[in-house]
N, C-alpha and C positions, 0 to 999 in steps of 0.2 A: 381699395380701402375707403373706408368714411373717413374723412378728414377734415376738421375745422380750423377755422382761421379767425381770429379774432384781433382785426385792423386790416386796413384797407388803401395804408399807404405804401409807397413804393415796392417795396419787399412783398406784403401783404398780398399785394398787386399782382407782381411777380411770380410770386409761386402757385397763385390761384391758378393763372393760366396755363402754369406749365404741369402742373398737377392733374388737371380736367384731359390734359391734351396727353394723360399718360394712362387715362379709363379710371380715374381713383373720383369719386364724391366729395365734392368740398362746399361746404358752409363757408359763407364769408359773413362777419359779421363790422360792425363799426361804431362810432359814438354818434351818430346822427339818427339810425334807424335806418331798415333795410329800403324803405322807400326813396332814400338817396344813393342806394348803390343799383341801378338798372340800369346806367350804360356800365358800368364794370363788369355784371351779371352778363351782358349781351357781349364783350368785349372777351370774357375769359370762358363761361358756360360756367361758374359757381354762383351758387344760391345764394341769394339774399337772407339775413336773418336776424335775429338779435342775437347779444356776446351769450347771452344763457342757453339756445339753439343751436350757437355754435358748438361751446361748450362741451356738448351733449351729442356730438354727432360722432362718434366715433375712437378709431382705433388710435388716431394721433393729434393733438391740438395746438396748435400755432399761437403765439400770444407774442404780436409784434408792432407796438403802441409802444408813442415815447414812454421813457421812463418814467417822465414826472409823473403821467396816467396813472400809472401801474398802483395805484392805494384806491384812485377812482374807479376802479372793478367793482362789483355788488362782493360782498364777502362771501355770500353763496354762490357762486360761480361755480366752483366744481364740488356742488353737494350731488351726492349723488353716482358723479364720474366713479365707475370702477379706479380701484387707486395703479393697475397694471398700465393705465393710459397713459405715456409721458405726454408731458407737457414740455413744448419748447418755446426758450425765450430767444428773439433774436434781440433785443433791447442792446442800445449804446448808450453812456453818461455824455452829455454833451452841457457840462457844467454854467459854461459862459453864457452859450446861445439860447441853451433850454432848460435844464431839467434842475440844477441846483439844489442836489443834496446834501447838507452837509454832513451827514453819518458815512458818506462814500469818498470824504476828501482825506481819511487819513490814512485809508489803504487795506486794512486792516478785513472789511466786507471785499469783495468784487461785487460788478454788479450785479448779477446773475446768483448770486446769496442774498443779495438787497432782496430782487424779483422775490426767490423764492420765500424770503419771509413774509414778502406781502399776501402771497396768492396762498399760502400754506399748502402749497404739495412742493414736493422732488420736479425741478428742470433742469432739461438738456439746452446749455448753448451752444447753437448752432445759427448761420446764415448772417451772421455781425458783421462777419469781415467781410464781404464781398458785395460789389454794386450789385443794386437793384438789375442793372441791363447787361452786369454780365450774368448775373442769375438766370435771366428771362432767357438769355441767348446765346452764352458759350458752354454748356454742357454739353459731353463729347463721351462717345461709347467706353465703356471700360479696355482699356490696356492700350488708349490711345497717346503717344507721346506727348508728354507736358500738358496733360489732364490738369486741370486745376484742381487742387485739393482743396478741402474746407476741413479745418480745427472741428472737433465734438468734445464736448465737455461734459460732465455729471459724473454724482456718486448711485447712481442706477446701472447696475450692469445690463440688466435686461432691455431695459428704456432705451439706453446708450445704444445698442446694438439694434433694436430698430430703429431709431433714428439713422442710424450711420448707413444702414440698406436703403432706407428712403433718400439719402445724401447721393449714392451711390446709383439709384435709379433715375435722379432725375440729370446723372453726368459728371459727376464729381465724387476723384477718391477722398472718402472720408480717411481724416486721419483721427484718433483717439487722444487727442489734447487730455487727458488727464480726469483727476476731479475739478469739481467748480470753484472748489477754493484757487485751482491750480487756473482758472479761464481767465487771469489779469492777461495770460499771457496772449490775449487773439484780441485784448480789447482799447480803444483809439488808442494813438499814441505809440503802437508796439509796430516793430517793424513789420508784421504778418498783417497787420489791417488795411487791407485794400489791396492788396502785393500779388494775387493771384499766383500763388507759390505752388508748384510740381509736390505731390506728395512728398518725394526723398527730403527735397528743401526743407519744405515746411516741419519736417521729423526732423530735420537735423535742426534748425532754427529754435525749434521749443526745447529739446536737450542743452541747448548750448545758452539759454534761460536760465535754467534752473528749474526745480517745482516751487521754493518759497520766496518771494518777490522779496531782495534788499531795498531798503530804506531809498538809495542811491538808484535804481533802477525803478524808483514810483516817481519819482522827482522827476526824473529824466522824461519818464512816459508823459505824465502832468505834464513838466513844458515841451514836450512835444503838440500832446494834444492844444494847449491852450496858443501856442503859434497857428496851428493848424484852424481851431473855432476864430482867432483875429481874422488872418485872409479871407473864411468864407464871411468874416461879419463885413470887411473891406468890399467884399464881391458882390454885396447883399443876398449871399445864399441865406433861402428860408430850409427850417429844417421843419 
């Protein structure tokens, strides 16, 4: 497949290389200009390009730039994009350290609803929960025991379902998280983030959720996440 990517951090990073290394065409694009991605290009085998080149390159599009970013896109970005192309966000809120929205502190959006009213198309979230390096490195053939699963979310059925094959190819069983309203459930803060859960787990962990997030279970997720952005600000992680 043609495949673009649009950012070039960690994850970004991550999936270029493991995508090039599986015969699929990937555009990489970023906010500096293709000219500062050519050790990354030499590093993964994905092209250099601007975010409107990526854009525009094909069958699936990657959009994984911090959140705050996500209004700094050209509003034209995907004119043009046949609209059958999903769009996937892998975006996380990282309120403290980053991104501070306050349209996203009362629960009510998720973020991946935020996303997609900025970009004005339908997204699939995918690729949130999980590290950048197990991304790059523990994808493992299908019907291998304790497969990592990866959450998919959207109200695109079609979209949905290729993304989840693309999940599935690059090593990981896709599980069907729900609609987007329904993705609070894979995002910081929830016990699935980061957790590298076995398909069966990770089904039975979002059933045992719920699909509408109580009042008591956004508080909780909030001060989880917000414990969790102190220690990396302790740590001096940069996001």
């Amino acid at each position: 497949m043609n495949i673009g990517i649009i950012g070039a951090g960690y994850i970004g990073s991550a999936l270029a290389g493991r995508l090039t290394s599986l015969g699929h065409s990937v555009y990489i694009a970023n906010s500096r200009g293709p000219e500062t991605l050519t050790d990354l290009a030499q590093k993964t085998g994905a092209t250099p390009v601007t975010a409107k080149e990526a854009a525009r390159h094909g069958d699936i599009i990657v959009v994984t730039i911090p959140l705050k970013n996500i209004p700094d896109l050209p509003k034209d970005l995907f004119e043009g994009v046949p609209a059958d192309v999903p769009i996937i966000d892998t975006s996380n809120y990282y309120p403290m350290l980053r991104d501070g929205q306050p349209e996203l502190e009362s629960g009510d959006l998720t973020e991946s609803e935020w996303v997609q009213q900025h970009l004005g198309r339908p997204v699939v979230k995918v690729f949130n929960n999980i590290y950048a390096a197990h991304l790059e490195n523990s994808g493992k053939p299908a019907g291998t025991p304790d497969r990592i699963s990866l959450p998919v979310a959207g109200d695109d059925a079609a979209a949905k379902q290729k993304v989840m094959a693309l999940v599935n190819e690059l090593g990981f069983d896709a599980v069907d998280a729900g609609t987007l309203h329904e993705s609070w459930r894979q995002q910081p803060g929830t016990p699935s983030y980061g957790a590298d859960m076995p398909a069966a787990e990770l089904q039975q962990h979002l059933a045992s959720l719920g699909t509408k997030r109580t009042p008591e279970q956004h508080a909780q997720y909030q001060a989880n996440q917000n414990a969790a952005e102190k220690q990396m600000q302790a740590q001096g992680i940069q996001l």
